[in-house]
PDB file of N, CA, C and O in Angstrom:
ATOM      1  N   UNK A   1      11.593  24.769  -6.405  1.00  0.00           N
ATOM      2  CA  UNK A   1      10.513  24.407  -7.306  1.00  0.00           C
ATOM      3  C   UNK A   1      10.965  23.221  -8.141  1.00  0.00           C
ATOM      4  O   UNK A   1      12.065  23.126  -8.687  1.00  0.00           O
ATOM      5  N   UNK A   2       9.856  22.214  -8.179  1.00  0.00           N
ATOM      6  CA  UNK A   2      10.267  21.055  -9.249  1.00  0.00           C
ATOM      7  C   UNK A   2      10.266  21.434 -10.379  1.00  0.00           C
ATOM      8  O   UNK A   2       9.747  22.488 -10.748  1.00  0.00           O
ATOM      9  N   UNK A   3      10.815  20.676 -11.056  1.00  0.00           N
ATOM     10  CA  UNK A   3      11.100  20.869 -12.700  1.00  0.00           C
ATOM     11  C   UNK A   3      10.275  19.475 -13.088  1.00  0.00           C
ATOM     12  O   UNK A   3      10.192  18.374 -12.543  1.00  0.00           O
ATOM     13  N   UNK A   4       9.704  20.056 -14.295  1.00  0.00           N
ATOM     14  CA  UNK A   4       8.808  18.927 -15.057  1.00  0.00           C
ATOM     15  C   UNK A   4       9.299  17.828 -14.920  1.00  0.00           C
ATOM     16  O   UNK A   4       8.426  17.029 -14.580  1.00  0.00           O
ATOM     17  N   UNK A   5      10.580  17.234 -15.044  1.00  0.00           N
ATOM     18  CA  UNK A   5      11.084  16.087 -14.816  1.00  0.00           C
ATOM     19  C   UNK A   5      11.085  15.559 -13.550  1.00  0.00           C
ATOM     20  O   UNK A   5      10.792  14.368 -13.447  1.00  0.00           O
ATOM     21  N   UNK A   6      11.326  16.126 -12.662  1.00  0.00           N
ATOM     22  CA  UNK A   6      11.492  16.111 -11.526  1.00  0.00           C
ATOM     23  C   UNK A   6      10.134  15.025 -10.805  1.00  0.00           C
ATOM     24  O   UNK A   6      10.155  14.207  -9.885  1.00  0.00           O
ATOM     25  N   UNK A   7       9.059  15.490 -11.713  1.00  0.00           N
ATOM     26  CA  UNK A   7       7.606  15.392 -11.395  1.00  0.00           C
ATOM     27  C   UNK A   7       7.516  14.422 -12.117  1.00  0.00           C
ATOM     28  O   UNK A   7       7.011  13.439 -11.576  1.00  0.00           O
ATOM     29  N   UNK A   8       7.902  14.285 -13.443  1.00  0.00           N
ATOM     30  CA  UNK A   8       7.625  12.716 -14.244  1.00  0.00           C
ATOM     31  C   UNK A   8       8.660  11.751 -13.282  1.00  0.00           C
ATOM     32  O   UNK A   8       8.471  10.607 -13.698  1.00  0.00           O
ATOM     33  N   UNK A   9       9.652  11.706 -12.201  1.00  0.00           N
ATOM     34  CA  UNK A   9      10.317  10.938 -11.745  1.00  0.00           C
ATOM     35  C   UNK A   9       9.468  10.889 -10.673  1.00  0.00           C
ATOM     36  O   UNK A   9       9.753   9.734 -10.356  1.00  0.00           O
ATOM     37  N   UNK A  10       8.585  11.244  -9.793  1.00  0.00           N
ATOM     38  CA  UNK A  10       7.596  11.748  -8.793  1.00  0.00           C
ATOM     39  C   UNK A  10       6.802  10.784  -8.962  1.00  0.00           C
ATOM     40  O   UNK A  10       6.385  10.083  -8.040  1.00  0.00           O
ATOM     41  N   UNK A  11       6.402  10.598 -10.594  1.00  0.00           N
ATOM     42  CA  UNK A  11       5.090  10.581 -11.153  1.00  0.00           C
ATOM     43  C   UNK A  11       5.449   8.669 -11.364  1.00  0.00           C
ATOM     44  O   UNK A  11       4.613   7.768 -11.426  1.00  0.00           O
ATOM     45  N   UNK A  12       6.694   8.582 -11.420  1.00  0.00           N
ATOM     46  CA  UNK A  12       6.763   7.200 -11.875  1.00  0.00           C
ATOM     47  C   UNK A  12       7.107   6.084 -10.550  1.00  0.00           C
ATOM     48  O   UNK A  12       7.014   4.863 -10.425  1.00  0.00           O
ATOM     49  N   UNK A  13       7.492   7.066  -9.774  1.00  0.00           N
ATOM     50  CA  UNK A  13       8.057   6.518  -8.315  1.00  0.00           C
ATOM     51  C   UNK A  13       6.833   6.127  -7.465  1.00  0.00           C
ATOM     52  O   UNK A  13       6.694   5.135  -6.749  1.00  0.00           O
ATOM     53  N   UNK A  14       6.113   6.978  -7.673  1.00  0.00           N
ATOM     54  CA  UNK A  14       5.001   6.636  -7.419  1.00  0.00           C
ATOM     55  C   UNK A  14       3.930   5.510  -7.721  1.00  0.00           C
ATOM     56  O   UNK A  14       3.168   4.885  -6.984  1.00  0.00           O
ATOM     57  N   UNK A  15       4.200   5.484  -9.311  1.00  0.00           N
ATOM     58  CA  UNK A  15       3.093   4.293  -9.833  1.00  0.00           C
ATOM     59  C   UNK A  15       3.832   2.938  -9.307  1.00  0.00           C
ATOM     60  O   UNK A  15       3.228   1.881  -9.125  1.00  0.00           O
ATOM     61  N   UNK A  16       5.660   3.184  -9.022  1.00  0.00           N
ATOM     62  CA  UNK A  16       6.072   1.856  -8.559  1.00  0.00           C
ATOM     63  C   UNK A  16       5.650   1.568  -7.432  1.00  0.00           C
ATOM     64  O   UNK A  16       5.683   0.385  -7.094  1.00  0.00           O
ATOM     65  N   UNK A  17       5.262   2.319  -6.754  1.00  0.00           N
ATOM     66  CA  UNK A  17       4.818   2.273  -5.456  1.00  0.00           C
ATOM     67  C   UNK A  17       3.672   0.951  -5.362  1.00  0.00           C
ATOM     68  O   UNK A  17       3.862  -0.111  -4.770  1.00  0.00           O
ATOM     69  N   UNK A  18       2.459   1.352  -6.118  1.00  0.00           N
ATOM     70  CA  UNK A  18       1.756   0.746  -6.149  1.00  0.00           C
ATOM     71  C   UNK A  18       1.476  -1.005  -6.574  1.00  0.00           C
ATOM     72  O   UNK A  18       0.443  -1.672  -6.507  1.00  0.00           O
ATOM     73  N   UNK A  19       2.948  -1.392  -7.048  1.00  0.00           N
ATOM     74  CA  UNK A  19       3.282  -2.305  -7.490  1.00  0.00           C
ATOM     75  C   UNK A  19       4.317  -3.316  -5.927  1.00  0.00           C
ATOM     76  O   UNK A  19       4.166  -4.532  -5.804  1.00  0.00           O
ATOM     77  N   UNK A  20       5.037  -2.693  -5.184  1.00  0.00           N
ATOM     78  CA  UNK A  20       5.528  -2.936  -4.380  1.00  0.00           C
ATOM     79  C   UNK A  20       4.872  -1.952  -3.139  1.00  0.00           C
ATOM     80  O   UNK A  20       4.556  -0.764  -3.083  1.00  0.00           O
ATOM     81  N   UNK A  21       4.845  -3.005  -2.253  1.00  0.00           N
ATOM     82  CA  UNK A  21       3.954  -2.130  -1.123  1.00  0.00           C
ATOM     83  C   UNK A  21       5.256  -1.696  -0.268  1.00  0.00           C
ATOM     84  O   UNK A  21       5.401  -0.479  -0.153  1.00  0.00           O
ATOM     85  N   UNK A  22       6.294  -2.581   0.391  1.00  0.00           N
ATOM     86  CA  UNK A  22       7.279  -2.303   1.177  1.00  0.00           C
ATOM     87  C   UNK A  22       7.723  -1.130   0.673  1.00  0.00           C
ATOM     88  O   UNK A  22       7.760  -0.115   1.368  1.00  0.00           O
ATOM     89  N   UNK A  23       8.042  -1.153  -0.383  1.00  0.00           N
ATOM     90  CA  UNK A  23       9.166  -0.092  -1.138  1.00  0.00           C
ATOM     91  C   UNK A  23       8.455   1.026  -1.543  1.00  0.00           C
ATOM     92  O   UNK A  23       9.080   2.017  -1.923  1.00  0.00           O
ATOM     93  N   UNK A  24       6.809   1.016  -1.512  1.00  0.00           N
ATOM     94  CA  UNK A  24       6.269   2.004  -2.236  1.00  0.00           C
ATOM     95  C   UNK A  24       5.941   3.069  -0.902  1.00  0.00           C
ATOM     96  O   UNK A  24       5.650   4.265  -0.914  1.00  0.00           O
ATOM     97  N   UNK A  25       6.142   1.982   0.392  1.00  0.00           N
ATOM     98  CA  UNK A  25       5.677   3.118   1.616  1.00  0.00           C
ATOM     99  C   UNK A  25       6.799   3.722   2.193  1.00  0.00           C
ATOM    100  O   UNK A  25       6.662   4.484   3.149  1.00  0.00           O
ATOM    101  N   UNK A  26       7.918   3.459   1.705  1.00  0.00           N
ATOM    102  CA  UNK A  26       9.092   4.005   1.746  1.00  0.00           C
ATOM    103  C   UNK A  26       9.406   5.481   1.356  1.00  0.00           C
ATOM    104  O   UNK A  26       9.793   6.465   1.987  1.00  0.00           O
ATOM    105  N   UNK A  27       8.874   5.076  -0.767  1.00  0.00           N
ATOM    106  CA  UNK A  27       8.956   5.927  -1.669  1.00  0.00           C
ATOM    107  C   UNK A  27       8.273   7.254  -1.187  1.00  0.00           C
ATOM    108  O   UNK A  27       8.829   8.329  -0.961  1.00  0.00           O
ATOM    109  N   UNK A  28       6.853   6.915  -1.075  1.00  0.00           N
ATOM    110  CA  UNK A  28       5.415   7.522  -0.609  1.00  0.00           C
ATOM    111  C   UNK A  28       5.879   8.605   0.745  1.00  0.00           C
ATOM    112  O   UNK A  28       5.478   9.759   0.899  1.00  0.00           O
ATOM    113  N   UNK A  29       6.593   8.035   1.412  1.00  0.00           N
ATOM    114  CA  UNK A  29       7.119   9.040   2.728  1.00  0.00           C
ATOM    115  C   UNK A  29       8.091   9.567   2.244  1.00  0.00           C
ATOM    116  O   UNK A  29       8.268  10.478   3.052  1.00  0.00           O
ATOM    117  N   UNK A  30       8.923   9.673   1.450  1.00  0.00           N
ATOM    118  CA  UNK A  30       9.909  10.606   1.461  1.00  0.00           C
ATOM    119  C   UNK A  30       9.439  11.664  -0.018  1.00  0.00           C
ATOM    120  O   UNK A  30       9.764  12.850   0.029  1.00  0.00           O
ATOM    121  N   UNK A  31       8.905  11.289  -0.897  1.00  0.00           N
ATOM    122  CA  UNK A  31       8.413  12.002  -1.850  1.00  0.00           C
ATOM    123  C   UNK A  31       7.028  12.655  -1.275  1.00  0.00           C
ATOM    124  O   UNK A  31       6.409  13.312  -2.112  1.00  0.00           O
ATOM    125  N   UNK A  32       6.527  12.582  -0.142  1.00  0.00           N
ATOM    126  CA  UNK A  32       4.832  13.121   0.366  1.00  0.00           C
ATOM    127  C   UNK A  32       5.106  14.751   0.567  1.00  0.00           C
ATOM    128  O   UNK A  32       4.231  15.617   0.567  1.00  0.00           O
ATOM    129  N   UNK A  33       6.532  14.953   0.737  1.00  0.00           N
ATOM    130  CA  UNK A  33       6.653  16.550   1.108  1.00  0.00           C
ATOM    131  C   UNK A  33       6.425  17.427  -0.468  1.00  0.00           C
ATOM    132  O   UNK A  33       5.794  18.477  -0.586  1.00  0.00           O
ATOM    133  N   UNK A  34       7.054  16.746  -1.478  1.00  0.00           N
ATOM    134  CA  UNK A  34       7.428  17.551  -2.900  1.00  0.00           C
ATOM    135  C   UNK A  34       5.728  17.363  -3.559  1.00  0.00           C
ATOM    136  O   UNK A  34       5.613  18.037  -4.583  1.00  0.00           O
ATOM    137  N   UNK A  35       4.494  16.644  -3.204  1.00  0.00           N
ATOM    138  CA  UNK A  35       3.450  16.402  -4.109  1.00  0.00           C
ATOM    139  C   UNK A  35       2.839  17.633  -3.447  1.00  0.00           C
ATOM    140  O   UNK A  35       2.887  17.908  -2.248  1.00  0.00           O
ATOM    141  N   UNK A  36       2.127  18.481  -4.639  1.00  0.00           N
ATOM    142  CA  UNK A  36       1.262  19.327  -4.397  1.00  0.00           C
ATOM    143  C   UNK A  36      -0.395  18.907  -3.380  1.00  0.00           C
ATOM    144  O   UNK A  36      -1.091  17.894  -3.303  1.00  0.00           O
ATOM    145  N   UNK A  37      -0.482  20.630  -2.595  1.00  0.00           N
ATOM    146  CA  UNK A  37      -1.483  19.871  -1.606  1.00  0.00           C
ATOM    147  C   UNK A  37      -2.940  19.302  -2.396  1.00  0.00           C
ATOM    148  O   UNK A  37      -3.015  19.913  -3.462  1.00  0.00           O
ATOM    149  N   UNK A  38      -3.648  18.727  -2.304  1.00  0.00           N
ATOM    150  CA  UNK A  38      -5.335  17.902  -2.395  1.00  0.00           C
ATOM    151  C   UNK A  38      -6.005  18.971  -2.863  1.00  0.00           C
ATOM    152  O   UNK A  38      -5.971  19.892  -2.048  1.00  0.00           O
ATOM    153  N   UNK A  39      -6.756  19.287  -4.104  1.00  0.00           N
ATOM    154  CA  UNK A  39      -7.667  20.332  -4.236  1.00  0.00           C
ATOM    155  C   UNK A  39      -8.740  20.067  -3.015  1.00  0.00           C
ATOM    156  O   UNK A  39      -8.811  19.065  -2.303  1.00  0.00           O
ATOM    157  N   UNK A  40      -9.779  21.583  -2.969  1.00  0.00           N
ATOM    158  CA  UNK A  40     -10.435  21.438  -1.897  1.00  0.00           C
ATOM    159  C   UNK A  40     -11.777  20.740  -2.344  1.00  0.00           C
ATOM    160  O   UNK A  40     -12.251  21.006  -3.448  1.00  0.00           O
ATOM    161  N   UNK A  41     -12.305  19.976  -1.612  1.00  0.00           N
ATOM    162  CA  UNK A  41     -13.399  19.151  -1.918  1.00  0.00           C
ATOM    163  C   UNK A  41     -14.697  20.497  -2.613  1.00  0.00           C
ATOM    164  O   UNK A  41     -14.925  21.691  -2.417  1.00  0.00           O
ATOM    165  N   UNK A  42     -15.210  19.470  -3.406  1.00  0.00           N
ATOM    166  CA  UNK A  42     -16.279  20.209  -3.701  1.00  0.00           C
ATOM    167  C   UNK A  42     -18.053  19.855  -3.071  1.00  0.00           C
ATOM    168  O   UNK A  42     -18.497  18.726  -2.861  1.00  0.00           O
ATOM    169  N   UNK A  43     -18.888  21.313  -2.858  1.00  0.00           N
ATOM    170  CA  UNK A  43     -19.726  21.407  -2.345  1.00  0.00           C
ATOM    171  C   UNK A  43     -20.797  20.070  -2.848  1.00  0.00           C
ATOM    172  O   UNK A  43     -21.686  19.757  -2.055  1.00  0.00           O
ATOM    173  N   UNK A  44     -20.710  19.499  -3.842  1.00  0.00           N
ATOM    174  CA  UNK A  44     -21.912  18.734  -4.280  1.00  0.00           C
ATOM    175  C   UNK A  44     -20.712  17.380  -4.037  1.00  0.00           C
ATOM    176  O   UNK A  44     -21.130  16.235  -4.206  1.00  0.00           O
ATOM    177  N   UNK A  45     -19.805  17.514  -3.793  1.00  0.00           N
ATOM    178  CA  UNK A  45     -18.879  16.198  -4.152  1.00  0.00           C
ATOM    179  C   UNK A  45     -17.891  16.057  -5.548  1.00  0.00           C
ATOM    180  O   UNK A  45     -17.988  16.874  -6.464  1.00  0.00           O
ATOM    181  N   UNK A  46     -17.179  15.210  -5.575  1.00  0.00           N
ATOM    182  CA  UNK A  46     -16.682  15.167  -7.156  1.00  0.00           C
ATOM    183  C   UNK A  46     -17.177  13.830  -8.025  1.00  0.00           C
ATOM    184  O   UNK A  46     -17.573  12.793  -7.493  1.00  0.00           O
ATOM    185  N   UNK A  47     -17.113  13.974  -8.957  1.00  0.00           N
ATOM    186  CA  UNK A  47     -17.740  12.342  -9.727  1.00  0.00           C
ATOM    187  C   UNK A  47     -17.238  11.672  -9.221  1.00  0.00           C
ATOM    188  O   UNK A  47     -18.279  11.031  -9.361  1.00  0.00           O
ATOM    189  N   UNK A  48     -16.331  10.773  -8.445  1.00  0.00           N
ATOM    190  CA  UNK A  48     -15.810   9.759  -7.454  1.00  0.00           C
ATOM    191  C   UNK A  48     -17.353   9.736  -6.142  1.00  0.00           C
ATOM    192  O   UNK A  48     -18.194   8.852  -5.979  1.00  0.00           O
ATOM    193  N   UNK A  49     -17.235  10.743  -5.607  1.00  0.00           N
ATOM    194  CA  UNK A  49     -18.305  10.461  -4.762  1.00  0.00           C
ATOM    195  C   UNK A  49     -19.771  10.530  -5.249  1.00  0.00           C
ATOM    196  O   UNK A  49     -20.699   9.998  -4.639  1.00  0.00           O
ATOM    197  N   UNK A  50     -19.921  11.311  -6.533  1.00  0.00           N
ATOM    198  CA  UNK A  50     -20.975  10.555  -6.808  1.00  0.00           C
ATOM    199  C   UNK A  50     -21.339   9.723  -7.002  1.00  0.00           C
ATOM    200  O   UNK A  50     -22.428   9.396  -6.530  1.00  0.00           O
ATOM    201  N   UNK A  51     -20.421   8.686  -8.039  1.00  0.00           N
ATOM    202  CA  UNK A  51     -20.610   7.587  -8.519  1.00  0.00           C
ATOM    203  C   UNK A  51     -21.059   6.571  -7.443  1.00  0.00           C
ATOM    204  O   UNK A  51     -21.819   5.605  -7.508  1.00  0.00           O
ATOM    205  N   UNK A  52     -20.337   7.107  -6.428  1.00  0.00           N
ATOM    206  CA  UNK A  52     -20.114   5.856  -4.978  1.00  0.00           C
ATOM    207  C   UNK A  52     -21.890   6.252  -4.434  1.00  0.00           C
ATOM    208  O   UNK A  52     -22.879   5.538  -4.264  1.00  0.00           O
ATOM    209  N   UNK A  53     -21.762   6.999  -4.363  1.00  0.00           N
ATOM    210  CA  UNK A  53     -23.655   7.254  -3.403  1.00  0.00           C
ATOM    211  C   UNK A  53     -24.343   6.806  -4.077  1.00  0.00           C
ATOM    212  O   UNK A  53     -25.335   6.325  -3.529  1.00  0.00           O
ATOM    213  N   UNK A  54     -24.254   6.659  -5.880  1.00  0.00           N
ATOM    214  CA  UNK A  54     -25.459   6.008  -6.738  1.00  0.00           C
ATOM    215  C   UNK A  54     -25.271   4.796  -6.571  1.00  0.00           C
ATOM    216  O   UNK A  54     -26.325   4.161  -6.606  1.00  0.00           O
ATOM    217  N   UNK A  55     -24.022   3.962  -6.337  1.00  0.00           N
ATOM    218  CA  UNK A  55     -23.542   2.322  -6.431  1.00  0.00           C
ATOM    219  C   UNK A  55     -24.192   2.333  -4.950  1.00  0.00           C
ATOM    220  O   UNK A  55     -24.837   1.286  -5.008  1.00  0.00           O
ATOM    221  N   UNK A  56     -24.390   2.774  -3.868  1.00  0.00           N
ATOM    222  CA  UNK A  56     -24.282   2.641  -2.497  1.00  0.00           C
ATOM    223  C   UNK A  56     -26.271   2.549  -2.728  1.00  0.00           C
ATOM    224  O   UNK A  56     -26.858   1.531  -2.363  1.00  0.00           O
ATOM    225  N   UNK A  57     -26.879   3.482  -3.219  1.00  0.00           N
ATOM    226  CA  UNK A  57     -28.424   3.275  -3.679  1.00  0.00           C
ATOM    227  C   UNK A  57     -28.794   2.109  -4.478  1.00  0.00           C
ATOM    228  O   UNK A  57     -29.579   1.267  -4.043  1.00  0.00           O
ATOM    229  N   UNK A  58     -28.234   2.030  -5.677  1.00  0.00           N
ATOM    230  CA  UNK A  58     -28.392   1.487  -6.537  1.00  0.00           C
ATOM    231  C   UNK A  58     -28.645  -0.459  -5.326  1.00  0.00           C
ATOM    232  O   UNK A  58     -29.560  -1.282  -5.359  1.00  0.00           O
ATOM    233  N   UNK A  59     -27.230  -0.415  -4.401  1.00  0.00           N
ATOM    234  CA  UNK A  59     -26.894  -1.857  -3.564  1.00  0.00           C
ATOM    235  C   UNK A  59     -28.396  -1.887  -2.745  1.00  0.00           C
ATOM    236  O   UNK A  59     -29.073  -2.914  -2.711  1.00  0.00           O
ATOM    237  N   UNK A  60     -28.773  -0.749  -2.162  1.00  0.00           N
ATOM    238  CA  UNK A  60     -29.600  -0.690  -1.064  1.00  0.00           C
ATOM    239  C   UNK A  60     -31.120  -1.054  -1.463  1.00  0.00           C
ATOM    240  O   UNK A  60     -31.937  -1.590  -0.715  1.00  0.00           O
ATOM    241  N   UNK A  61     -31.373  -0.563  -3.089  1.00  0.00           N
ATOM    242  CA  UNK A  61     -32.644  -0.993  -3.658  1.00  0.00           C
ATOM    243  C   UNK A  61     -32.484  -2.635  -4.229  1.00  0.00           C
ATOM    244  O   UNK A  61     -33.444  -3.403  -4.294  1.00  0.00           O
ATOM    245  N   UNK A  62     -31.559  -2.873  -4.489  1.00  0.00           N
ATOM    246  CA  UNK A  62     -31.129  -4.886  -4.628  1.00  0.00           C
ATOM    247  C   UNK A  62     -31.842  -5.346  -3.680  1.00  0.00           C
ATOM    248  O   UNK A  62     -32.834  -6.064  -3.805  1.00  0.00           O
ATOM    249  N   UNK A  63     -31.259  -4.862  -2.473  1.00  0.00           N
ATOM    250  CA  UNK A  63     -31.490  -5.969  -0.997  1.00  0.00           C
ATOM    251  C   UNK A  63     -32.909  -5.819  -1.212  1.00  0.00           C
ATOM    252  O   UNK A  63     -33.666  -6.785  -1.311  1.00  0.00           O
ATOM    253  N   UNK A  64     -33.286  -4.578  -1.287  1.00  0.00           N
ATOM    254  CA  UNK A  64     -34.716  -4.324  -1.017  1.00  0.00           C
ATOM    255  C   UNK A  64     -35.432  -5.401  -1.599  1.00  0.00           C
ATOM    256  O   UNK A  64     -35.727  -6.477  -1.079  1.00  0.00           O
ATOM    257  N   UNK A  65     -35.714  -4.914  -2.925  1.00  0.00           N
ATOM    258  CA  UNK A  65     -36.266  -5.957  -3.754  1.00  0.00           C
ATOM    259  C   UNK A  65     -35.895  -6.939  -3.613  1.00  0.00           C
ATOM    260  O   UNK A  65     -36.926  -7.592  -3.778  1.00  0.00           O
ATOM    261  N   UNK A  66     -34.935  -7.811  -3.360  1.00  0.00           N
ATOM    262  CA  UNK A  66     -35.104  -9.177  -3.402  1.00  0.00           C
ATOM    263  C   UNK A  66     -35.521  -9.666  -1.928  1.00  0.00           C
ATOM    264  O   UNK A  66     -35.190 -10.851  -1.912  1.00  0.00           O
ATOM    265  N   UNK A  67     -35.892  -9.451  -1.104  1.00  0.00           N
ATOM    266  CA  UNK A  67     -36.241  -9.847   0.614  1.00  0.00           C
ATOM    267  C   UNK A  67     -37.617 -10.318   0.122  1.00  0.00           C
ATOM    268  O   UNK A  67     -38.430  -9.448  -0.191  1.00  0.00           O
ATOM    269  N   UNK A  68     -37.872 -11.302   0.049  1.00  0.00           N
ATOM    270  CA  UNK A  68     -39.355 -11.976   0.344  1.00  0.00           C
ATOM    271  C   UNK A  68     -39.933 -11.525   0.892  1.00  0.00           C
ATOM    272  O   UNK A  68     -39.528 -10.446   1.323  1.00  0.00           O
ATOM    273  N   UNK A  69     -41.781 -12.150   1.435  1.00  0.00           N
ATOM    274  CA  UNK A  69     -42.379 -11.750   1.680  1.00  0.00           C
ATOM    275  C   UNK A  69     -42.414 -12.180   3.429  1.00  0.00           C
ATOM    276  O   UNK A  69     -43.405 -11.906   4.107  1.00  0.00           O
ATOM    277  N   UNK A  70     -41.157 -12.900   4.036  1.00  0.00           N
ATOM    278  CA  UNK A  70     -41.466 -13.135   4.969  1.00  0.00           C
ATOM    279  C   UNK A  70     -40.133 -13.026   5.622  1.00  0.00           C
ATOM    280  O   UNK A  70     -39.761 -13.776   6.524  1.00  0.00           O
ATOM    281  N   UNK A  71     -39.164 -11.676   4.922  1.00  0.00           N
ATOM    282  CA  UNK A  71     -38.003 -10.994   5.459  1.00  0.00           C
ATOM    283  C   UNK A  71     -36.773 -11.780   5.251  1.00  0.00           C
ATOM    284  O   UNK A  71     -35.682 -11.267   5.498  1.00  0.00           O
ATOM    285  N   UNK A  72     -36.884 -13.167   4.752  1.00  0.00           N
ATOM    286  CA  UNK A  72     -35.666 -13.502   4.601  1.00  0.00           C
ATOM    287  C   UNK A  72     -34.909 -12.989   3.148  1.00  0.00           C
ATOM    288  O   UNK A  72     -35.659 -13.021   2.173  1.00  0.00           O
ATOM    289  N   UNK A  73     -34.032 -12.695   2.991  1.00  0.00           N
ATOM    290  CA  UNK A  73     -33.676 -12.107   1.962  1.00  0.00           C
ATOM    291  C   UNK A  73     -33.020 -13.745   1.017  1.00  0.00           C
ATOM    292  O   UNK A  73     -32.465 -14.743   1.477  1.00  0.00           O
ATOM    293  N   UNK A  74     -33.464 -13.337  -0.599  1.00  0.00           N
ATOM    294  CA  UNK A  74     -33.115 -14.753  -1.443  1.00  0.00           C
ATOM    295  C   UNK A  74     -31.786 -14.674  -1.941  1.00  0.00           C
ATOM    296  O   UNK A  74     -31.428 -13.550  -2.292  1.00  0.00           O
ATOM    297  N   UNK A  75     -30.961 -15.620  -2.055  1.00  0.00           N
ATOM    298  CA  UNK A  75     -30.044 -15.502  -2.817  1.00  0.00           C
ATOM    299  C   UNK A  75     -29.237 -15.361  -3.958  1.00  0.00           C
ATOM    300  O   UNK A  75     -29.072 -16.517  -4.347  1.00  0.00           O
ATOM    301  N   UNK A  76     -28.748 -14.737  -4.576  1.00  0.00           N
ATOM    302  CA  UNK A  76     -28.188 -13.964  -5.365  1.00  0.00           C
ATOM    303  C   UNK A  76     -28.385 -15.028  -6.639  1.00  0.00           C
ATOM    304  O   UNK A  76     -27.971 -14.732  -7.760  1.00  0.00           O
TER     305      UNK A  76
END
């Protein structure tokens, strides 16, 4: 079992990761065994996927509305 520290060294190895890609896919594979597994998705989604389906509507009513009356769509 990790020890709190263990996990703030986890926790920081990680954010370097994201800063260096070579070294972070290094980090990322040998620390992937000690990170706890993914909660299980939820039935409606989580606010991440909501947000994304309203931005994904929100894009789809843009195009809409702006397409003229003779299908070419106007520019931004």
């Amino acid at each position: 079992m990790q020890t709190d520290r263990s996990h703030r060294f986890a926790a920081l190895a990680l954010g370097t990761t994201a800063i260096f890609d070579v070294t972070g896919a290094v980090i990322y594979r040998v620390l992937r065994s000690g990170l706890p597994p993914p909660p299980p998705p939820d039935a409606a989604g989580g606010p991440f996927q909501q947000a994304t389906r309203e931005l994904q509507d929100a894009h789809h009513e843009a195009i809409t509305r702006a397409r003229a009356k003779d299908g070419v769509t106007l520019p931004a």
